[in-house]
Backbone as CSV, one residue per row, in Angstrom:
resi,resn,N_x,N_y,N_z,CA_x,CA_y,CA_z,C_x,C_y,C_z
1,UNK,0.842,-1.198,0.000,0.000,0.000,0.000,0.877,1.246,0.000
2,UNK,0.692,2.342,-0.862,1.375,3.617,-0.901,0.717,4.540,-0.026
3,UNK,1.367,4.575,1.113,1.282,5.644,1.815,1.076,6.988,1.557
4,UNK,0.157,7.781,2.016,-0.062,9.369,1.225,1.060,10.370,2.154
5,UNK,1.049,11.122,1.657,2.615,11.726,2.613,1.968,13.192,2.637
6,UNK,0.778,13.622,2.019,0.323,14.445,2.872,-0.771,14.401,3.924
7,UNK,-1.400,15.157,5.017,-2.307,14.945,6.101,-3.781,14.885,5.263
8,UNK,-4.710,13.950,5.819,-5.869,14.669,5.036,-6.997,14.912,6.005
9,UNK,-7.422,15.853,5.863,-8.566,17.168,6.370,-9.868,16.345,6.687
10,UNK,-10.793,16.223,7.786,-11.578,15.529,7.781,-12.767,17.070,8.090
11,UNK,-13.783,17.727,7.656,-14.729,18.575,8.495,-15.239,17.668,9.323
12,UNK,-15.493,18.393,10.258,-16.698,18.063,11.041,-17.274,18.754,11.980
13,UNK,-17.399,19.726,11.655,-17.605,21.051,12.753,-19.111,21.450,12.431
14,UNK,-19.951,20.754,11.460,-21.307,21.285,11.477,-22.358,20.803,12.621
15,UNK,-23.474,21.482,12.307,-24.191,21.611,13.632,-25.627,19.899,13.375
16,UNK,-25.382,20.202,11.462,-26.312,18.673,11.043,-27.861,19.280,11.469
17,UNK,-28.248,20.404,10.675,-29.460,20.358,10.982,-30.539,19.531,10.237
18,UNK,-29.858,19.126,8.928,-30.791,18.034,8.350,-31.077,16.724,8.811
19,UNK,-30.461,16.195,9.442,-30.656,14.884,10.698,-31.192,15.379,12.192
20,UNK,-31.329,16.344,12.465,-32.296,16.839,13.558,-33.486,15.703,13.687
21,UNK,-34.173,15.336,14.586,-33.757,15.352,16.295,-31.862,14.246,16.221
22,UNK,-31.745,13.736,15.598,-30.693,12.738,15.773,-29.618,13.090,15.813
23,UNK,-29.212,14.332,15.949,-27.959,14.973,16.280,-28.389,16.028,16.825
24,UNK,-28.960,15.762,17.729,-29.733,17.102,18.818,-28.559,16.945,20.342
25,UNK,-27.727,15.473,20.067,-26.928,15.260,21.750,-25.722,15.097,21.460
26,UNK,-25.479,14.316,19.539,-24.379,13.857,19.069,-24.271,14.533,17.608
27,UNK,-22.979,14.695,17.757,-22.336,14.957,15.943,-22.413,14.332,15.145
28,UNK,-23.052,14.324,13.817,-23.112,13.482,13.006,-22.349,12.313,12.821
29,UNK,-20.605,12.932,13.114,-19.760,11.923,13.066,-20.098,10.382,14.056
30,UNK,-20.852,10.601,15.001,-20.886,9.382,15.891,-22.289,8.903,16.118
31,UNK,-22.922,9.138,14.925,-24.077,8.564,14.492,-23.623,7.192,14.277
32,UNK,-24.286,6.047,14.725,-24.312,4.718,15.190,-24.571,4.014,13.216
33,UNK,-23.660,3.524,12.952,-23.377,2.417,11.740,-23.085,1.208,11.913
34,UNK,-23.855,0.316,12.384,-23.758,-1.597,12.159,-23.002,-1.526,13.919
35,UNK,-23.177,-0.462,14.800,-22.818,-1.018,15.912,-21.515,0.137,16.511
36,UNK,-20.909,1.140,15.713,-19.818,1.698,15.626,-20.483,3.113,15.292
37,UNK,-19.643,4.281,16.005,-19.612,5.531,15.250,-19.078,5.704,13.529
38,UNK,-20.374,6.181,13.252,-19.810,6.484,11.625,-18.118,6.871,11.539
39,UNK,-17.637,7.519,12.032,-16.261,7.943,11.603,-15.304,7.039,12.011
40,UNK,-15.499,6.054,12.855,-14.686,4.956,12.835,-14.638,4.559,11.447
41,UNK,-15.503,4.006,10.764,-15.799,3.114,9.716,-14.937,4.326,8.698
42,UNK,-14.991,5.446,8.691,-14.221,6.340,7.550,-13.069,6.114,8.075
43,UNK,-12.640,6.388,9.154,-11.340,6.479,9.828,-10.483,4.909,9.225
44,UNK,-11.617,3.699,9.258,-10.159,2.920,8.509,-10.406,2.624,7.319
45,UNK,-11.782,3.137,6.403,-11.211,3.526,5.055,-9.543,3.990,4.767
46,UNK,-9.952,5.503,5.113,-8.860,6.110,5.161,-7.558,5.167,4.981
47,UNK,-7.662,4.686,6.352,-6.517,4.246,6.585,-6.210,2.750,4.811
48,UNK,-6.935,2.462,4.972,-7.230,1.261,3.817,-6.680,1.694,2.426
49,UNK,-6.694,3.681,2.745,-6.242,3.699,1.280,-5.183,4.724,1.352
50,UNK,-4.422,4.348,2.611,-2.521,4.647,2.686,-2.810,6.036,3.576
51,UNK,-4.055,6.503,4.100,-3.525,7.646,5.016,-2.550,7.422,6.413
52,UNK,-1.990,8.466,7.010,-1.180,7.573,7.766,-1.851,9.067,8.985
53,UNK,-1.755,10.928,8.328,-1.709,11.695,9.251,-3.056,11.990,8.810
54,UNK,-4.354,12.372,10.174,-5.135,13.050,9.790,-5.573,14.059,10.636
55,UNK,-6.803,15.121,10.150,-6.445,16.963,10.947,-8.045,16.699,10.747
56,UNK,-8.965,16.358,12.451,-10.448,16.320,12.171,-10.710,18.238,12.740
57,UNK,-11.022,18.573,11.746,-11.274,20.213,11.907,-13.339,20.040,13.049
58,UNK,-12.931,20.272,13.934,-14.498,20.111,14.857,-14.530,21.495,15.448
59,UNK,-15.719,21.025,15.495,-17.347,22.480,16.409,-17.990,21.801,17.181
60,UNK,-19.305,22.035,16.626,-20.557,21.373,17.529,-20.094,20.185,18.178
61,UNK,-20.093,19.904,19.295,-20.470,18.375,20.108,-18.880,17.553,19.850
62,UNK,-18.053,18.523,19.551,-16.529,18.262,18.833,-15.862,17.268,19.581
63,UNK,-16.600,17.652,21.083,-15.365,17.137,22.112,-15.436,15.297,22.070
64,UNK,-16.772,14.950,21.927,-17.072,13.607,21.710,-16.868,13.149,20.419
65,UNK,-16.143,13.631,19.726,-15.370,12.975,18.599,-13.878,12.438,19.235
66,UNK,-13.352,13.824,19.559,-11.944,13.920,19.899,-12.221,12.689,21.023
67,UNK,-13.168,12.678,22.392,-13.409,11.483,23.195,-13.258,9.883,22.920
68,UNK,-13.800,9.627,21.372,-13.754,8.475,21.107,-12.745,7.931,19.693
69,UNK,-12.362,8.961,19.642,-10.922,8.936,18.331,-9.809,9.305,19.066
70,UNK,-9.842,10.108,20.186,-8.210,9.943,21.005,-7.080,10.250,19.920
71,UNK,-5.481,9.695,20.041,-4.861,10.360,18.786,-4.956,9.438,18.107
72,UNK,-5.718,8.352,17.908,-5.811,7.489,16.846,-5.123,6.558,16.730
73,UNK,-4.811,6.163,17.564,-3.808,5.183,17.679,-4.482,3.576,17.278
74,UNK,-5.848,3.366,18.172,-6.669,2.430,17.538,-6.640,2.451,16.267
75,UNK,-6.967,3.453,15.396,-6.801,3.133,13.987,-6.103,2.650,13.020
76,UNK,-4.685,3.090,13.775,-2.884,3.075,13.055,-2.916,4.528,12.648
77,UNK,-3.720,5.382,12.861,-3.486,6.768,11.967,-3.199,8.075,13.326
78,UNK,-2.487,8.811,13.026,-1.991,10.343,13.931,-3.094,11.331,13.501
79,UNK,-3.957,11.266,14.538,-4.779,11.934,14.169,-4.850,13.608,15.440
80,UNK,-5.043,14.405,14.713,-4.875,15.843,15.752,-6.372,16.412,15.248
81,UNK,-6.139,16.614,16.225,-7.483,18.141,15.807,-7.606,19.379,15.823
82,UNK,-8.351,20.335,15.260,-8.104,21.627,15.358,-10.021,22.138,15.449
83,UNK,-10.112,22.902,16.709,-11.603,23.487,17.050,-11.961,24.475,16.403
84,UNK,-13.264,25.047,15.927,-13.462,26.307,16.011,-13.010,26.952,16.837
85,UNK,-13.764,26.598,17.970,-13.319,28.089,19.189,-15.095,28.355,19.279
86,UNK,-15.274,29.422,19.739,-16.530,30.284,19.926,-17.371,29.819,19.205
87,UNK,-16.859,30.148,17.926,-18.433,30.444,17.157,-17.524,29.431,15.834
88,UNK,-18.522,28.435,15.245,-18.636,28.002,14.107,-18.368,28.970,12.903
89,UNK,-16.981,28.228,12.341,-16.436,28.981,10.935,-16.918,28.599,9.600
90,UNK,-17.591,27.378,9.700,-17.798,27.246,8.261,-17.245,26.249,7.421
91,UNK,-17.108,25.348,6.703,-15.828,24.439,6.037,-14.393,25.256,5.874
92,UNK,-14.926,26.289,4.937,-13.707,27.200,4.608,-12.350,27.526,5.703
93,UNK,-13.448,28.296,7.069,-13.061,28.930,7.824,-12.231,27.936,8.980
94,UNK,-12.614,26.516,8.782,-12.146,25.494,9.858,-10.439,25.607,9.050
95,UNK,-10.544,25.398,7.951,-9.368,25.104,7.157,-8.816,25.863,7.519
96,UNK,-9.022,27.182,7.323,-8.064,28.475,7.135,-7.344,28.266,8.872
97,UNK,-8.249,27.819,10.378,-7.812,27.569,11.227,-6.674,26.871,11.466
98,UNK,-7.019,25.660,10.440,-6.153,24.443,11.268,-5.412,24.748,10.156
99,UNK,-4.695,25.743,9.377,-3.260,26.185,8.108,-2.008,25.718,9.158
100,UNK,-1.820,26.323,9.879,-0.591,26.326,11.196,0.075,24.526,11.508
101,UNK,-1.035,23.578,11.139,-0.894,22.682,11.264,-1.176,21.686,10.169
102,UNK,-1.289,21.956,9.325,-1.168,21.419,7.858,-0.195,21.274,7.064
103,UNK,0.687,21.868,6.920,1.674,22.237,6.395,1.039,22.195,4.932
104,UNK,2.191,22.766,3.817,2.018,23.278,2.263,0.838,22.518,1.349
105,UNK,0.474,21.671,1.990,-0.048,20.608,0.746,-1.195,19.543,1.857
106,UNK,-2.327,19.691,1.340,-3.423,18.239,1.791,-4.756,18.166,1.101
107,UNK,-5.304,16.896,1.575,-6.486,16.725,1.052,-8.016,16.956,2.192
108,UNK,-8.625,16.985,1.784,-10.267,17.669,2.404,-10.803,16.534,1.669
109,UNK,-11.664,16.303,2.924,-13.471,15.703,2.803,-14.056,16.131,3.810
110,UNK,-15.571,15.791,3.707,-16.269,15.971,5.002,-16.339,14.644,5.563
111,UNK,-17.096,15.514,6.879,-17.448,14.410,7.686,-18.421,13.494,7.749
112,UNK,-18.967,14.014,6.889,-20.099,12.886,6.340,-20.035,11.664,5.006
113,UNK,-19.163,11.998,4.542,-18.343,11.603,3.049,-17.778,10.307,4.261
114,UNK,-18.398,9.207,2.927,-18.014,7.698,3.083,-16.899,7.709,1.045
115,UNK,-15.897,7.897,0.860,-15.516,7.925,-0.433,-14.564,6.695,-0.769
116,UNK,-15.325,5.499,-1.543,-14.352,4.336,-1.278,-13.227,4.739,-3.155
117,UNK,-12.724,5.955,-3.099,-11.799,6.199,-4.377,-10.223,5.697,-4.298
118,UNK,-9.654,6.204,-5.196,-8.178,6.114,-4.854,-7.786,7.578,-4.428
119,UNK,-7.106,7.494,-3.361,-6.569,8.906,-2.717,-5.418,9.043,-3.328
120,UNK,-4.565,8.145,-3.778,-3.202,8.524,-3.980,-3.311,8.942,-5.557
121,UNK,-4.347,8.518,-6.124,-4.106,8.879,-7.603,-4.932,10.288,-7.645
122,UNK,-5.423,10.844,-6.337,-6.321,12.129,-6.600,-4.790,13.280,-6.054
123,UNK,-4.344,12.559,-5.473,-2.806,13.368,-4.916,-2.436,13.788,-5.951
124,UNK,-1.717,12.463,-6.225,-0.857,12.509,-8.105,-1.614,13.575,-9.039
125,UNK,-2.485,13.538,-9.269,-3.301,14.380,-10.174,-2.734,15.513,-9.248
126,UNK,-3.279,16.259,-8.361,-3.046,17.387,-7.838,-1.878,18.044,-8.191
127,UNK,-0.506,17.045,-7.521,0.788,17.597,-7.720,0.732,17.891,-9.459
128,UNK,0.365,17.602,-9.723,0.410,17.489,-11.884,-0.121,18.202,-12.037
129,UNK,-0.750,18.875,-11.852,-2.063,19.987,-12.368,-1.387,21.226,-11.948
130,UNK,0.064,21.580,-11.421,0.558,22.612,-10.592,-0.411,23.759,-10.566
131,UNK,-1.537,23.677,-10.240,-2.556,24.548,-9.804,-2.981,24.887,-7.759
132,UNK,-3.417,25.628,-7.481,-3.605,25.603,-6.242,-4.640,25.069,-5.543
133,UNK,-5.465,24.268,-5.979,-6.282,23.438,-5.490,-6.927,22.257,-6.393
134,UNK,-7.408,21.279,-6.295,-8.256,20.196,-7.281,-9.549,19.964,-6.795
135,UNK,-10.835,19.846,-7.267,-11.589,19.495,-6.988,-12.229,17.540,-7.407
136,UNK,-12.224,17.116,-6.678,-12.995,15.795,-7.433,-14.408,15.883,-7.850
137,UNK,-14.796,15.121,-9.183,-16.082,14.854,-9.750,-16.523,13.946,-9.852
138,UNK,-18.116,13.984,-10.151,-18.631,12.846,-10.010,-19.466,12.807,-11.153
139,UNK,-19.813,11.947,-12.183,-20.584,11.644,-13.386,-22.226,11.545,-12.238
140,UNK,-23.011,12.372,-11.780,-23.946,12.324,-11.210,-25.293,12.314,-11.871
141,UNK,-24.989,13.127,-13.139,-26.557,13.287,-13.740,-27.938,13.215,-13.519
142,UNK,-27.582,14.307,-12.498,-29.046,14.403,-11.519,-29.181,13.252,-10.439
143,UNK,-29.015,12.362,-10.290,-29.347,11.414,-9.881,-29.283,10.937,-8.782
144,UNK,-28.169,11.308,-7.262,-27.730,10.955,-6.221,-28.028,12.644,-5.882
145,UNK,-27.913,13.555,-6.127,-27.802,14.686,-5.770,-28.015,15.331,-6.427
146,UNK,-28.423,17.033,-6.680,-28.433,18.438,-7.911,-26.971,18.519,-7.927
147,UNK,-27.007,17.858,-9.546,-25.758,18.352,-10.499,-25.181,19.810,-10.168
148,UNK,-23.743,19.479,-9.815,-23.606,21.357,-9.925,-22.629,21.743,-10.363
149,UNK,-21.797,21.076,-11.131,-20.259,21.007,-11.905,-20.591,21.285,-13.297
150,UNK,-20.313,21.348,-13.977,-19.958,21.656,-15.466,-18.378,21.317,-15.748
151,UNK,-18.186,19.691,-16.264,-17.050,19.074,-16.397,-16.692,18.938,-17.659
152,UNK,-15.804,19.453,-18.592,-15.528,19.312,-20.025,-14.304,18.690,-20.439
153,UNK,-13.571,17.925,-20.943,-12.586,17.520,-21.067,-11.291,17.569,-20.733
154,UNK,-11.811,17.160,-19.242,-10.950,17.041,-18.419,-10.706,18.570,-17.268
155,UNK,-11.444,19.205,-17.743,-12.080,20.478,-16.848,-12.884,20.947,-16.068
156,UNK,-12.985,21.761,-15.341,-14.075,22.302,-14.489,-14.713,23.851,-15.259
157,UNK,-15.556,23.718,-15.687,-16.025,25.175,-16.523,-16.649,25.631,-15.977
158,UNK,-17.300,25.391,-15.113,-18.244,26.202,-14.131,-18.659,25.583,-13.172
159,UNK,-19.077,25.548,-11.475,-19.435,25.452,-10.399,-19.845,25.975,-9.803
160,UNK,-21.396,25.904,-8.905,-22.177,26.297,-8.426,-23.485,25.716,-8.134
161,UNK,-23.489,25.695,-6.180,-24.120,24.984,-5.435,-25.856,25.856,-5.838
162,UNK,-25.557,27.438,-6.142,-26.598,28.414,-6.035,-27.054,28.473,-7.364
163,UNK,-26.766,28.288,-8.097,-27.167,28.732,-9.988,-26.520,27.447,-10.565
164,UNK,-27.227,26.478,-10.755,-27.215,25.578,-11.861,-27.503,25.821,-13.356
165,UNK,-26.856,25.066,-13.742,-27.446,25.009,-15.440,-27.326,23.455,-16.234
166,UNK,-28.031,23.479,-17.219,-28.244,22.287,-17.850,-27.377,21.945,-18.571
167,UNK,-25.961,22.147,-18.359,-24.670,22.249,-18.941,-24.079,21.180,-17.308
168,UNK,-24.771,21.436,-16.458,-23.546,20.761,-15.338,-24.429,19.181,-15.101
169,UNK,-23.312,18.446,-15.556,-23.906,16.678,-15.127,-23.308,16.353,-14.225
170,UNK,-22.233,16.888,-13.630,-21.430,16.556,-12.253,-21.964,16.804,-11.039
171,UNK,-20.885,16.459,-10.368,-21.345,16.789,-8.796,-20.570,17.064,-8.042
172,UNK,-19.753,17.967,-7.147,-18.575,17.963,-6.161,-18.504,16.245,-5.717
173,UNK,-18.053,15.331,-6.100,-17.355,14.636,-5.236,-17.212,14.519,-3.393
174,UNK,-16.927,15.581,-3.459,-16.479,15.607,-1.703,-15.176,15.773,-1.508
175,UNK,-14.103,15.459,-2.159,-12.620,14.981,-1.956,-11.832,16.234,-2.324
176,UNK,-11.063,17.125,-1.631,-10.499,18.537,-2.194,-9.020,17.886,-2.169
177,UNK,-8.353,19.074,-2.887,-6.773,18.830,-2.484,-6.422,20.360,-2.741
178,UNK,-5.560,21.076,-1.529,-5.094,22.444,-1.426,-3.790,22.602,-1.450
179,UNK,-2.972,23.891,-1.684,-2.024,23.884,-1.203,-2.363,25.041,-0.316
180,UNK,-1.650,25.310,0.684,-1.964,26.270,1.665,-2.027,27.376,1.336
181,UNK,-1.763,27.780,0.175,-1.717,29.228,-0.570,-2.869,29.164,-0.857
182,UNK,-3.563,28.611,-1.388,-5.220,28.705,-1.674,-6.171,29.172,-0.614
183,UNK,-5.660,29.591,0.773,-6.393,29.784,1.663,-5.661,31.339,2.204
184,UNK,-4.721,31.991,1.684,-4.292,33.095,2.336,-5.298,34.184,1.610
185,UNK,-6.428,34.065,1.108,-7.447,35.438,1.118,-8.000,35.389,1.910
186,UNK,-8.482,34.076,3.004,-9.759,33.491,3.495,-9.509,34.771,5.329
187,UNK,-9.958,35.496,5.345,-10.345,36.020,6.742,-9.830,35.026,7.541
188,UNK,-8.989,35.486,8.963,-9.177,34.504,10.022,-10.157,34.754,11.270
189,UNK,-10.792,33.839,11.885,-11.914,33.698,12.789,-13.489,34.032,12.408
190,UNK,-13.240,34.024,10.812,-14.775,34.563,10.319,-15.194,33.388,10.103
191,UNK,-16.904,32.930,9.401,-16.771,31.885,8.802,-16.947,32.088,7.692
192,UNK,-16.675,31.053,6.772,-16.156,30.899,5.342,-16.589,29.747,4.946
193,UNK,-17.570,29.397,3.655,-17.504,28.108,3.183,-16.713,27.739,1.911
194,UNK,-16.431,26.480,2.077,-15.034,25.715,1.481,-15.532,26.429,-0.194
195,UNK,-17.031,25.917,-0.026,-17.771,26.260,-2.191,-17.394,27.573,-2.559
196,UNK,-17.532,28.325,-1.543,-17.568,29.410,-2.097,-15.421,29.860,-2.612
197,UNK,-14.783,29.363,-1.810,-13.230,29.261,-2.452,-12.902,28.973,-3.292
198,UNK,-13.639,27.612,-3.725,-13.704,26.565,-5.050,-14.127,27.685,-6.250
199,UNK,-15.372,28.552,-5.986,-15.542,29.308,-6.961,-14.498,30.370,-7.358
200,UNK,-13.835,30.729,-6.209,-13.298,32.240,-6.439,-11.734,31.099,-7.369
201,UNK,-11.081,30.130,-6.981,-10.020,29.506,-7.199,-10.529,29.252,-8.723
202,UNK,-11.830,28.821,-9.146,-12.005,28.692,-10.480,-11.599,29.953,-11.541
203,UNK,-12.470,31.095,-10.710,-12.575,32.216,-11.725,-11.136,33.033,-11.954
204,UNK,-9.811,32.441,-10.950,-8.621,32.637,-11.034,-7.665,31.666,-11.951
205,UNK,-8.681,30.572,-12.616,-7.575,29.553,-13.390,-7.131,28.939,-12.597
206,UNK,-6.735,28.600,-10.807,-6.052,27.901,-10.154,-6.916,26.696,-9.413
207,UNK,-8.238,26.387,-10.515,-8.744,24.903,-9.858,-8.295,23.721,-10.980
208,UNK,-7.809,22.355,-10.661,-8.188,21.274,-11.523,-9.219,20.939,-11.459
209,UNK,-9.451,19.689,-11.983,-10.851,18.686,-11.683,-9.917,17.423,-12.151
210,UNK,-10.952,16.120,-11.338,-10.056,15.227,-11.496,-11.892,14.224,-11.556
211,UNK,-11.875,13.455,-12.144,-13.359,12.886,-12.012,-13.133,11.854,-11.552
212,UNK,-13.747,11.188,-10.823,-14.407,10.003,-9.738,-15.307,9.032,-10.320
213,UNK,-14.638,7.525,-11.016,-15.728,6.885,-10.974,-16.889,6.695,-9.958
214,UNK,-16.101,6.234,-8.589,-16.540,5.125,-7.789,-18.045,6.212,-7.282
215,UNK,-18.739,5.877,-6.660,-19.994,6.577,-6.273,-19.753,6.594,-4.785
216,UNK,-20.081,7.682,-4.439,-20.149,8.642,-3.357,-21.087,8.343,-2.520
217,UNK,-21.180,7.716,-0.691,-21.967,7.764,-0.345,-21.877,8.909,0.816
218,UNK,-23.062,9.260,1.475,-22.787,10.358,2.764,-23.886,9.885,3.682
219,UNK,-23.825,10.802,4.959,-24.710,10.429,6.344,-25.035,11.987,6.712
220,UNK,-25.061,12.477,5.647,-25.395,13.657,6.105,-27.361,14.394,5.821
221,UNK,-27.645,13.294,5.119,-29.176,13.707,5.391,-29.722,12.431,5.444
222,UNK,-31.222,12.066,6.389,-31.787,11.121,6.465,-32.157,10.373,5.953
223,UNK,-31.964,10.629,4.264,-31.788,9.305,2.783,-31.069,8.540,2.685
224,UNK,-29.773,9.902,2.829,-28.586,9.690,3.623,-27.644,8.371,4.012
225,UNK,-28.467,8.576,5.606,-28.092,7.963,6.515,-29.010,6.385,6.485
226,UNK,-29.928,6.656,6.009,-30.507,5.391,6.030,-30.062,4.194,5.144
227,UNK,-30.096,4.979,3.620,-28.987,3.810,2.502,-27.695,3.530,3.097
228,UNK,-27.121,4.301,3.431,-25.555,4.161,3.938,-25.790,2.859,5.064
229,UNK,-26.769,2.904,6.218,-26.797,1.778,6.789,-27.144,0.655,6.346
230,UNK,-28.403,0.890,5.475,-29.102,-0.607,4.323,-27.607,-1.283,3.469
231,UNK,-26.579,-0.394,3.152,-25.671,-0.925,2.386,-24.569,-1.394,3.051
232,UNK,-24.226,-0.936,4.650,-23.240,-1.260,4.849,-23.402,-3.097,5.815
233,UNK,-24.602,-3.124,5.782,-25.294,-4.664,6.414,-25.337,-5.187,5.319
234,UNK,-25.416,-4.873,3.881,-24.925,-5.715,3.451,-23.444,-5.850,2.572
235,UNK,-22.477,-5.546,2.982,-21.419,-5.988,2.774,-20.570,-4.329,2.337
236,UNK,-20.956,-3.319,2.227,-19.962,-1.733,2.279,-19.211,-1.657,3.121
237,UNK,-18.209,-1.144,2.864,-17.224,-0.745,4.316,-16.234,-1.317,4.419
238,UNK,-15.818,-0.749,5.718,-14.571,-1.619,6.331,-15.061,-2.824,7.025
């Protein structure tokens, strides 16, 4: 297995109001899967596909992540964390936090993102693209989610969560890759979301795209969370 040699970014600092009442005590992340907190089961993905360092950026209910992930040692993976603080920053704004401890180069998902891809070949792409960030895609065509990419040969032509068009068959993926320069416009202690960077990094020429066969699952809304469990009883996962 090829080890990834940069850290990769886990969010998890949202508050999950679309799973309300069920994250009214707990963070999405430790929403109960076949017996286990969901982020265990990502945590040895991860690990399954050569992570070795990871940076869980937390908020809401944060502390009972950090409680039952410790530095990760159960996993095999070095795992640190970095808090909001006060007030909830946002995807963007968690990142721009935990820079100090990232060093030049990593990858982003959320915390709800189950992504069984290759990480090391979304790396590789990154370093190759000498651009300041990559986004991953997904051939979605409406279908798992609202299309919101516009992917052209081998490009990203347009993105947007707010204004679609019948030009975009993609979908964000979930899977980022930064270099830390991509985050020195971002305000510190404000919040900031990650989409809205992705856009400004597009309209500067400094995004790739890299497309994603494998299909994307998440636990982040109650369709969600329910397929993700129907699939992982029968045979998904770690």
């Amino acid at each position: 297995m090829n080890e990834i040699a940069v850290p990769i970014v886990i969010l998890a600092g949202g508050i999950a109001h679309r799973l309300r009442p069920l994250t009214e005590n707990i963070p999405k992340a430790m929403l109960d899967i076949h017996g286990e907190p969901f982020i265990a089961h990502q945590l040895r993905l991860l690990r399954s596909k050569g992570a070795r360092r990871v940076v869980i950026c937390a908020g809401y209910l944060g502390e009972m992540i950090q409680s039952f992930v410790k530095d990760g040692h159960a996993f095999n993976l070095e795992i640190t964390f970095s808090f909001d603080g006060p007030k909830l920053l946002g995807t963007g704004g968690a990142i721009r936090q935990a820079l100090p401890i990232l060093g030049d180069s990593f990858l982003v998902l959320y915390g709800d993102s189950y992504l069984n891809c290759d990480y090391q070949l979304v790396q590789n792409a990154f370093q190759n693209s000498g651009k300041q960030a990559l986004m991953t895609v997904f051939p979605n065509q409406g279908q798992w989610d609202t299309s919101n990419v516009e992917f052209r040969n081998g490009k990203i032509m347009a993105y947007s969560k707010k204004n679609q068009s019948p030009n975009m068959h993609h979908i964000d993926y979930g899977l980022g890759a930064f270099q830390s320069a991509a985050f020195s416009d971002v305000p510190r202690d404000v919040p900031f979301d990650l989409a809205d960077l992705y856009a400004q990094l597009l309209s500067r020429g400094e995004l790739a795209g890299k497309e994603i066969m494998e299909r994307f699952y998440e636990v982040g809304s109650l369709r969600g969370l329910t397929e993700f469990r129907s699939l992982f009883e029968n045979g998904i996962g770690s």
